[in-house]
TORVO-582852 format. One record per residue (C-alpha): residue number from 1; residue in one letter; chain; x, y negated, z. Coordinates in nm, 4 decimals. Each point is the difference from the previous one (the first is absolute). Example, Ala and Ser with C-alpha at 12.3 -4.5 7.8 and 13.67 -1.06 7.14 Angstrom:
# TORVO-582852
{seq 1&type a&mol A&X 1.2300&Y 0.4500&Z 0.7800};
{seq 2&type s&mol A&X 0.1370&Y -0.3440&Z -0.0660};
# end
This chain:
# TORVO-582852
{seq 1&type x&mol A&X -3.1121&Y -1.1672&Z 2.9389};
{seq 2&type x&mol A&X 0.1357&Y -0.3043&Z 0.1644};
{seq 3&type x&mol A&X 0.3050&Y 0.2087&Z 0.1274};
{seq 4&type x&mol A&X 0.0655&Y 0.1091&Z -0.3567};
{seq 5&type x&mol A&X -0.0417&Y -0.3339&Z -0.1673};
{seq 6&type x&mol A&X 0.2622&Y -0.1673&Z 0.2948};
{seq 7&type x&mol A&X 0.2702&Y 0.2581&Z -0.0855};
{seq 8&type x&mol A&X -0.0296&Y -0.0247&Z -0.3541};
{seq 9&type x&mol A&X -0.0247&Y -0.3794&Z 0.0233};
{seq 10&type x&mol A&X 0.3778&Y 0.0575&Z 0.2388};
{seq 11&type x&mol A&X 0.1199&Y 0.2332&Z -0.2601};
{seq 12&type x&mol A&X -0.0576&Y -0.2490&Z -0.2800};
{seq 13&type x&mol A&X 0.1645&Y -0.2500&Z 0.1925};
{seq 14&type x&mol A&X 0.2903&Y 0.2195&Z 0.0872};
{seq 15&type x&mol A&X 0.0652&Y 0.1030&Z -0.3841};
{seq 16&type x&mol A&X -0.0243&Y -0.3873&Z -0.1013};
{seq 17&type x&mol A&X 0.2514&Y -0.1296&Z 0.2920};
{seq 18&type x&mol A&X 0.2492&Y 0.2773&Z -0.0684};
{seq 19&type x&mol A&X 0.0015&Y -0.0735&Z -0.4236};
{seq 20&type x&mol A&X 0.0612&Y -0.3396&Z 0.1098};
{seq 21&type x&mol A&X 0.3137&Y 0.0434&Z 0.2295};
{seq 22&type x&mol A&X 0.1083&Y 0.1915&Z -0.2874};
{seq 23&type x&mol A&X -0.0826&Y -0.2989&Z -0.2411};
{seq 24&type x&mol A&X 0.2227&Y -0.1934&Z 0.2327};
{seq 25&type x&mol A&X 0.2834&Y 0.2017&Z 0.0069};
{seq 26&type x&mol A&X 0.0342&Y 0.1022&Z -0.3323};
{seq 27&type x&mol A&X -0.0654&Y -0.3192&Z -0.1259};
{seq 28&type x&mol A&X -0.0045&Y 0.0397&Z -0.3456};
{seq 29&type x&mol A&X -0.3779&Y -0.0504&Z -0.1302};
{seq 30&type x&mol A&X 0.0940&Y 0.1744&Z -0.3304};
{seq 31&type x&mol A&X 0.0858&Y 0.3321&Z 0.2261};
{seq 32&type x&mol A&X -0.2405&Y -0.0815&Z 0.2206};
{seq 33&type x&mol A&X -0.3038&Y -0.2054&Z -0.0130};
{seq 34&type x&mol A&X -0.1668&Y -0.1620&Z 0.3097};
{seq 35&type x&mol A&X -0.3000&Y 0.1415&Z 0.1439};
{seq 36&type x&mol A&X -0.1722&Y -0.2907&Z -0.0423};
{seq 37&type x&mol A&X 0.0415&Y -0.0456&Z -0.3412};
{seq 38&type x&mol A&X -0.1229&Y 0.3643&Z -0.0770};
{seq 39&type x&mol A&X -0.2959&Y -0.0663&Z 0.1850};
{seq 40&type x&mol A&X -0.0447&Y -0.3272&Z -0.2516};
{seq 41&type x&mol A&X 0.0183&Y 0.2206&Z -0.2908};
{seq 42&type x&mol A&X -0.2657&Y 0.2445&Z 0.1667};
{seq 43&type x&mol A&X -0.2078&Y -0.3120&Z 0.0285};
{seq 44&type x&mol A&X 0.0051&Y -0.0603&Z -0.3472};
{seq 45&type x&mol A&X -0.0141&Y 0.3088&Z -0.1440};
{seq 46&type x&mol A&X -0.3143&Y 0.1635&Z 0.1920};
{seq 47&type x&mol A&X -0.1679&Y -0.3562&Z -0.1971};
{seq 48&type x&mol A&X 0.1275&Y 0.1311&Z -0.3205};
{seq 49&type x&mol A&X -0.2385&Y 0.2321&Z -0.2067};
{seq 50&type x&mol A&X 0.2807&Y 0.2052&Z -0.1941};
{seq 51&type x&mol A&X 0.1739&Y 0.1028&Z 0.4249};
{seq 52&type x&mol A&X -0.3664&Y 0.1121&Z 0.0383};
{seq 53&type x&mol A&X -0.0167&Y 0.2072&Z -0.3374};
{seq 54&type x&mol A&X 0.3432&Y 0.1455&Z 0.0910};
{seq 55&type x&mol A&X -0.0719&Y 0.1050&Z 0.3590};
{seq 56&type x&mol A&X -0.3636&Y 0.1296&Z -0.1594};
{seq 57&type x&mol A&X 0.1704&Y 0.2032&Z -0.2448};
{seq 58&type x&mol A&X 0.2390&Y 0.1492&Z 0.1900};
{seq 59&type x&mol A&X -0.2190&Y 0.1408&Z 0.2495};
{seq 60&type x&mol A&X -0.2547&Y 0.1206&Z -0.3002};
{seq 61&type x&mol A&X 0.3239&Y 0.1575&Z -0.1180};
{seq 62&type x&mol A&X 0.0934&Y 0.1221&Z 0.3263};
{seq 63&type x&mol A&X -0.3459&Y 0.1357&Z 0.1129};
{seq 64&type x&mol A&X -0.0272&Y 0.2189&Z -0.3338};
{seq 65&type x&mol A&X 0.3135&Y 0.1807&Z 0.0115};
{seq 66&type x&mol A&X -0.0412&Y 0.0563&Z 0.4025};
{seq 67&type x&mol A&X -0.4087&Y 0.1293&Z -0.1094};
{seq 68&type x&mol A&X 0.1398&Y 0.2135&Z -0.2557};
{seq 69&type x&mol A&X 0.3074&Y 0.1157&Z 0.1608};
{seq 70&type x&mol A&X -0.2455&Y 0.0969&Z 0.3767};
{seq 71&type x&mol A&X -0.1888&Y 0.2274&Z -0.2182};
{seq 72&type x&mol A&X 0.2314&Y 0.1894&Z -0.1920};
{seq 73&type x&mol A&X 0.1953&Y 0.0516&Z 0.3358};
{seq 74&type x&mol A&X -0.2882&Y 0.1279&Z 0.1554};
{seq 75&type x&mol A&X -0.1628&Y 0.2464&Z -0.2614};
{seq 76&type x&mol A&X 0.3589&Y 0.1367&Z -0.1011};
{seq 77&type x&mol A&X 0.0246&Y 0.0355&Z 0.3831};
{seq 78&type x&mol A&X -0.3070&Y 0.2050&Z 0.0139};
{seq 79&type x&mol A&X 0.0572&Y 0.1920&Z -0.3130};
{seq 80&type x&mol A&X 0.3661&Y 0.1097&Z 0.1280};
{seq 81&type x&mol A&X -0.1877&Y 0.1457&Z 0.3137};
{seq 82&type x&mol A&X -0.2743&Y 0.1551&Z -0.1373};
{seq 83&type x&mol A&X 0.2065&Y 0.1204&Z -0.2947};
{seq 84&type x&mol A&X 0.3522&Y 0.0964&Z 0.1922};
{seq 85&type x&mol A&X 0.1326&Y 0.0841&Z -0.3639};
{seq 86&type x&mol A&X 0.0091&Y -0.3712&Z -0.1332};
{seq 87&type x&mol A&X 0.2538&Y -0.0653&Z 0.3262};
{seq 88&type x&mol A&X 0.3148&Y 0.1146&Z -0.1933};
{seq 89&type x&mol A&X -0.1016&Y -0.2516&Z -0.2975};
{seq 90&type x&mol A&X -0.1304&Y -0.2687&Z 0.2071};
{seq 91&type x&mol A&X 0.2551&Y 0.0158&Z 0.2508};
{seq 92&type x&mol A&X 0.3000&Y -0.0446&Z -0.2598};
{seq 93&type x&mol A&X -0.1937&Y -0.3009&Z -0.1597};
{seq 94&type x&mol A&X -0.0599&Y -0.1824&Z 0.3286};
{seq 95&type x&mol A&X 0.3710&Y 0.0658&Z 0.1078};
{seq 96&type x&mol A&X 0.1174&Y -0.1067&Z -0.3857};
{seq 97&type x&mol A&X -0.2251&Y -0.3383&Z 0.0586};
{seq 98&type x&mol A&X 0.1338&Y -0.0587&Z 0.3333};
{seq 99&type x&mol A&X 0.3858&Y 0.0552&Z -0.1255};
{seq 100&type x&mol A&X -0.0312&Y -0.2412&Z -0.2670};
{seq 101&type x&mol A&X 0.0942&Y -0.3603&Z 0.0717};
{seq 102&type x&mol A&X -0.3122&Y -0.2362&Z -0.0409};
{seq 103&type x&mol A&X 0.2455&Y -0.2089&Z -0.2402};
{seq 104&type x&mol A&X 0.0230&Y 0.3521&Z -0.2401};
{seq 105&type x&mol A&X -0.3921&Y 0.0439&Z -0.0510};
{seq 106&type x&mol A&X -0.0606&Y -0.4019&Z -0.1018};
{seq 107&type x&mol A&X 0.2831&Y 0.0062&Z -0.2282};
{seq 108&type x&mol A&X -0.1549&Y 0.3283&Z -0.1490};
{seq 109&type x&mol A&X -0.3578&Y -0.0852&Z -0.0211};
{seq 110&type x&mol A&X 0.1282&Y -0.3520&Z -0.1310};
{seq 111&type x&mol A&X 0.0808&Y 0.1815&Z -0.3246};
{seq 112&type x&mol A&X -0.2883&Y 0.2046&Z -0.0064};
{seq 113&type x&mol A&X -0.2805&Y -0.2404&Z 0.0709};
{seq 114&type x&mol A&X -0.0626&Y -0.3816&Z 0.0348};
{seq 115&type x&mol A&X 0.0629&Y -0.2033&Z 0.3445};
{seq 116&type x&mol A&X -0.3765&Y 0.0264&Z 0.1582};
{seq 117&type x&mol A&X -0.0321&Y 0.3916&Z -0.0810};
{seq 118&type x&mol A&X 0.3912&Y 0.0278&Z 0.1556};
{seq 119&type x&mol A&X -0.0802&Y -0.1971&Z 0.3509};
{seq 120&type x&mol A&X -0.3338&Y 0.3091&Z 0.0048};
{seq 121&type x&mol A&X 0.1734&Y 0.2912&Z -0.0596};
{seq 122&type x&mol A&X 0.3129&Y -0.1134&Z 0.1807};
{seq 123&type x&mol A&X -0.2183&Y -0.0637&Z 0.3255};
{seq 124&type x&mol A&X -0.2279&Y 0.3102&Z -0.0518};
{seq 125&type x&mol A&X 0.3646&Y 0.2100&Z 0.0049};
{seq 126&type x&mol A&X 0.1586&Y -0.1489&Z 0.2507};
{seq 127&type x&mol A&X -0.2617&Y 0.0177&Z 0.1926};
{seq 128&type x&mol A&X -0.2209&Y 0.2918&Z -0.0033};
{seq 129&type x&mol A&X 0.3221&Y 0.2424&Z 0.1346};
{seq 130&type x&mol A&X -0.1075&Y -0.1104&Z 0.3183};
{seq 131&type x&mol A&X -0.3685&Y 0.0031&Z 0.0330};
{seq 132&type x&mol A&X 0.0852&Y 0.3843&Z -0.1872};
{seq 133&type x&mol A&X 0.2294&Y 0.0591&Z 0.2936};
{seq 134&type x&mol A&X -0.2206&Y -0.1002&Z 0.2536};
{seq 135&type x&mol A&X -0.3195&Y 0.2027&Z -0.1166};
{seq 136&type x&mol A&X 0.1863&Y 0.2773&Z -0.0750};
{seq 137&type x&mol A&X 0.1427&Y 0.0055&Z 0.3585};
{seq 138&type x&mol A&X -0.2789&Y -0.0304&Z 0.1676};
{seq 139&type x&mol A&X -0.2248&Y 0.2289&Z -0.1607};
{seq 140&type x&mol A&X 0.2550&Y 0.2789&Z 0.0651};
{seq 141&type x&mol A&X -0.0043&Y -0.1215&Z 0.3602};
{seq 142&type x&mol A&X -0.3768&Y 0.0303&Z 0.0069};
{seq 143&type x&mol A&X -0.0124&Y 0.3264&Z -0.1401};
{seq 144&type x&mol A&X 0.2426&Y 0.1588&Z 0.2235};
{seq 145&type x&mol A&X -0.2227&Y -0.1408&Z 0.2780};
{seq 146&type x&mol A&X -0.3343&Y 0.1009&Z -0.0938};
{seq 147&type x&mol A&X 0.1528&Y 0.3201&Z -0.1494};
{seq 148&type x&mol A&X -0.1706&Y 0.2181&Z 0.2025};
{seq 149&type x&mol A&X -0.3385&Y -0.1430&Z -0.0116};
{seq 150&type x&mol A&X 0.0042&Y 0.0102&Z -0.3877};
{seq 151&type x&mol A&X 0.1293&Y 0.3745&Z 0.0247};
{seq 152&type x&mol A&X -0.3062&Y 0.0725&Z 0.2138};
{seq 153&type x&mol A&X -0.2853&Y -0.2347&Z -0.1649};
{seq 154&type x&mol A&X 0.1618&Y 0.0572&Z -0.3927};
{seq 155&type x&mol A&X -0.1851&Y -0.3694&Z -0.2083};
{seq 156&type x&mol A&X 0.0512&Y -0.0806&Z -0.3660};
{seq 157&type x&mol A&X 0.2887&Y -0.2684&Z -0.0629};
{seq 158&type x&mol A&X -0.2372&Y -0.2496&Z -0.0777};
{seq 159&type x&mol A&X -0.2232&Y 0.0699&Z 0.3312};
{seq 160&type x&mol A&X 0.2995&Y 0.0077&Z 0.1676};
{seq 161&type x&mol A&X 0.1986&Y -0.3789&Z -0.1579};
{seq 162&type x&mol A&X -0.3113&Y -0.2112&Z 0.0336};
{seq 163&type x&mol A&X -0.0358&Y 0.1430&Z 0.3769};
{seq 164&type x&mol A&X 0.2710&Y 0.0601&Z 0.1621};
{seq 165&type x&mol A&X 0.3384&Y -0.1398&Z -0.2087};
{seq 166&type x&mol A&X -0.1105&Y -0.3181&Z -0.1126};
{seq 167&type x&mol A&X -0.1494&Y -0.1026&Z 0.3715};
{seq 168&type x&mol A&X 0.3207&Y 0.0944&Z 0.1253};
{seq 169&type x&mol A&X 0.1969&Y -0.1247&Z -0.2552};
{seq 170&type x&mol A&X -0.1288&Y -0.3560&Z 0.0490};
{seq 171&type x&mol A&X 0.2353&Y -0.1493&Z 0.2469};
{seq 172&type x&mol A&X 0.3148&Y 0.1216&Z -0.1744};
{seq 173&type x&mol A&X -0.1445&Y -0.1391&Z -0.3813};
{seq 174&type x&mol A&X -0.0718&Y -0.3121&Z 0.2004};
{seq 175&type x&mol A&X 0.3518&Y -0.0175&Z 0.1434};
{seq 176&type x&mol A&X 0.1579&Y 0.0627&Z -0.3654};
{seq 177&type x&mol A&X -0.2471&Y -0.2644&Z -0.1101};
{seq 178&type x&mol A&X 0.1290&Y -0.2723&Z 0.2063};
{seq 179&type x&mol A&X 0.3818&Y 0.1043&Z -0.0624};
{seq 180&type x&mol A&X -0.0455&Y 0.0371&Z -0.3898};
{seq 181&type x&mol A&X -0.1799&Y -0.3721&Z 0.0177};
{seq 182&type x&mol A&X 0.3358&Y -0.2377&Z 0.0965};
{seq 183&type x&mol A&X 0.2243&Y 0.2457&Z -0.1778};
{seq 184&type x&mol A&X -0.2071&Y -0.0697&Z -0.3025};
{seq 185&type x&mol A&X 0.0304&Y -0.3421&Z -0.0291};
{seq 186&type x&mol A&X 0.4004&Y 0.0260&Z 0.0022};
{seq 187&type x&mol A&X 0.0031&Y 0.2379&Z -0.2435};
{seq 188&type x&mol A&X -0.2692&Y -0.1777&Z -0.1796};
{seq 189&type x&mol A&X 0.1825&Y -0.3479&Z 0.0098};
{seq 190&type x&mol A&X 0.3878&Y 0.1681&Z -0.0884};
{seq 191&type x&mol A&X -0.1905&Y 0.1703&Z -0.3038};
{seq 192&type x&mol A&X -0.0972&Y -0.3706&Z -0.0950};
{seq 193&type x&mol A&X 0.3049&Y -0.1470&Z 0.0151};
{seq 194&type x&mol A&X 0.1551&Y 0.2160&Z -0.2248};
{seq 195&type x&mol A&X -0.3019&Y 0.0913&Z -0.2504};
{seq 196&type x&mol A&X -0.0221&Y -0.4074&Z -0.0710};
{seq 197&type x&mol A&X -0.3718&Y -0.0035&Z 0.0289};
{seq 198&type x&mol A&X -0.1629&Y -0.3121&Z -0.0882};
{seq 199&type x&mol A&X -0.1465&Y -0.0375&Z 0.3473};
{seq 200&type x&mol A&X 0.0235&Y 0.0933&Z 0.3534};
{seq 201&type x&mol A&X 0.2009&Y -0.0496&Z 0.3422};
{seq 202&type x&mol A&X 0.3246&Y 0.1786&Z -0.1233};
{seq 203&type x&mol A&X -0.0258&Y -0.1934&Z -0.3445};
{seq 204&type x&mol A&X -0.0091&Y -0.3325&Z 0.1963};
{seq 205&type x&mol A&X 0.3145&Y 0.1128&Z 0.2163};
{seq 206&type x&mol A&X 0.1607&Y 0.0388&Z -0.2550};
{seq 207&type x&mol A&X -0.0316&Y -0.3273&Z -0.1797};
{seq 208&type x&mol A&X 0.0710&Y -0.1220&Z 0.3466};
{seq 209&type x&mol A&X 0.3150&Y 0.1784&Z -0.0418};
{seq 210&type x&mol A&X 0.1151&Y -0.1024&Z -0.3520};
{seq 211&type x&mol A&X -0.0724&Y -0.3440&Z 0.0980};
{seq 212&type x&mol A&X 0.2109&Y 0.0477&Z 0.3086};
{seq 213&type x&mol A&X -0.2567&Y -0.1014&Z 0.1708};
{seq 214&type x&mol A&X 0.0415&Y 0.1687&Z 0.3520};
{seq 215&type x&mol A&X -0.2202&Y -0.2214&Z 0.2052};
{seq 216&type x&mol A&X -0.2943&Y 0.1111&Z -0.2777};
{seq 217&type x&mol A&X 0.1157&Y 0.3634&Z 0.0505};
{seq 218&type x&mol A&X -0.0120&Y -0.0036&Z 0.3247};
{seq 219&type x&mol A&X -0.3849&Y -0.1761&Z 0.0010};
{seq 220&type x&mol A&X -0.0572&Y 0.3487&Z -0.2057};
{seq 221&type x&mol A&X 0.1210&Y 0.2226&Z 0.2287};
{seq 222&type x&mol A&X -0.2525&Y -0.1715&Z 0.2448};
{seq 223&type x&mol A&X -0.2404&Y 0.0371&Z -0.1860};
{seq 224&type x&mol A&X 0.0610&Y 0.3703&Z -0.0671};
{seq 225&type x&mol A&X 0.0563&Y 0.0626&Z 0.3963};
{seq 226&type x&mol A&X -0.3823&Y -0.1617&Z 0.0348};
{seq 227&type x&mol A&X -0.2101&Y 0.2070&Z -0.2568};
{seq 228&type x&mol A&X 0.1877&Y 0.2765&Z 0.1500};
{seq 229&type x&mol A&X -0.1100&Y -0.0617&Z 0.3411};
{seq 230&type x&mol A&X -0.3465&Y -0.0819&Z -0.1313};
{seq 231&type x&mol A&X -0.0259&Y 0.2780&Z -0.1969};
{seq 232&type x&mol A&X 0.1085&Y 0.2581&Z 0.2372};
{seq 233&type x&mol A&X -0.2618&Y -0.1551&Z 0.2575};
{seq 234&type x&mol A&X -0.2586&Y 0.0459&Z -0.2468};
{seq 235&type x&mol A&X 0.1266&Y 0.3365&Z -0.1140};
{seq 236&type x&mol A&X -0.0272&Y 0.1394&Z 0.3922};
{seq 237&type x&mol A&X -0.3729&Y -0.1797&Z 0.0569};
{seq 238&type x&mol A&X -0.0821&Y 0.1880&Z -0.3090};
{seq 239&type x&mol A&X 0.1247&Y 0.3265&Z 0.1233};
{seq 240&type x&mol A&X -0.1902&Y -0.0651&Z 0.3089};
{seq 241&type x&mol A&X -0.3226&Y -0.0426&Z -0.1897};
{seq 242&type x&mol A&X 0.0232&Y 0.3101&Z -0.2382};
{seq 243&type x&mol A&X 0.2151&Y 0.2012&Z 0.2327};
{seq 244&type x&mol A&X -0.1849&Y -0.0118&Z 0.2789};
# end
């Protein structure tokens, strides 16, 4: 634990000391602020109620869309092996999702629906291709394993996915869980900059930005980089706890 704190403690330090040497030689505050005054502007917003509310949000946001989009992954994922007919459909819509730019399906849903229901469904899509991938794979991996044994000792589906899949599908829904969690939050953010929601990380950016306010955008991106970590961390004990 000690180890882990001292190397994160170094990292830290290295990250600050190398911003700063670029702070010197660009030498243009407007470009790029000081470390030291981004760190001031942490300090004062993690006092401010409305950085609290935005973080809060974001992560509510965030943690709905990666709920929804873990679930649909993983039942479509079951139904495509169980079902080997719904492949051909759900194979073209996964590969149609992952073709389209992230930019294509905002714009779209912008028209469609208002900013909170466009950050959902926007996450839930650009997500759930790969928990979908990633259940799918491995179930067809553990059936060609246990093939023989299920050839021999025939059990209904439903015996046989509380049993045998899902045990051995835990480690590889707990890996997709982990990877869908930080790619969540910069899809989450991006579809908040451009919906114009009222609230949220990605809304403050990009005041931050209008304001050219770089040293306020880079605070931000800070703060993003820290729920992240957080959030993963907690996302992985979790895991531990129901995946075990």
């Amino acid at each position: 634990m000690l180890r882990k704190a001292v190397g994160a403690a170094a990292y830290i330090a290295a990250v600050f000391l190398l911003f700063q040497l670029l702070y010197t030689g660009i030498n243009n505050p407007v470009i790029f602020p000081s470390p030291f005054e981004v760190a001031e502007i942490m300090a004062e917003q993690i006092t401010d109620p409305q950085c609290i509310d935005a973080i809060a949000i974001t992560i509510l946001r965030v943690s709905l869309g990666i709920a929804a989009s873990f679930l649909t992954g993983a039942i479509l994922g079951i139904v495509r092996f169980f079902y080997p007919w719904t492949s051909r459909i759900l194979d073209r819509f996964v590969l149609l999702l992952r073709s389209l730019p992230n930019i294509t399906l905002i714009i779209l849903f912008l028209f469609w629906f208002d900013g909170e229901s466009c950050i959902f469904f926007v996450i839930c899509l650009v997500l759930f291709p790969l928990v979908y991938q990633a259940c799918a794979d491995s179930l067809v991996q553990i059936g060609q394993e246990w093939k023989d044994l299920f050839a021999v000792y025939s059990q209904p589906r439903l015996y046989l996915l509380k049993k045998i899949y899902l045990p051995l599908l835990k480690p590889d829904l707990g890996s997709a869980l982990i990877s869908v969690s930080s790619l969540g939050f910069k899809v989450g953010v991006m579809a908040e900059i451009l919906s114009q929601v009222r609230s949220g990380i990605g809304r403050s950016m990009q005041i931050a930005k209008l304001n050219i306010d770089i040293a306020s955008l880079f605070a931000w991106t800070a703060w993003l980089l820290i729920v992240v970590f957080v959030y993963e961390q907690f996302v992985k004990k979790l895991i531990r706890i129901c995946f075990k």
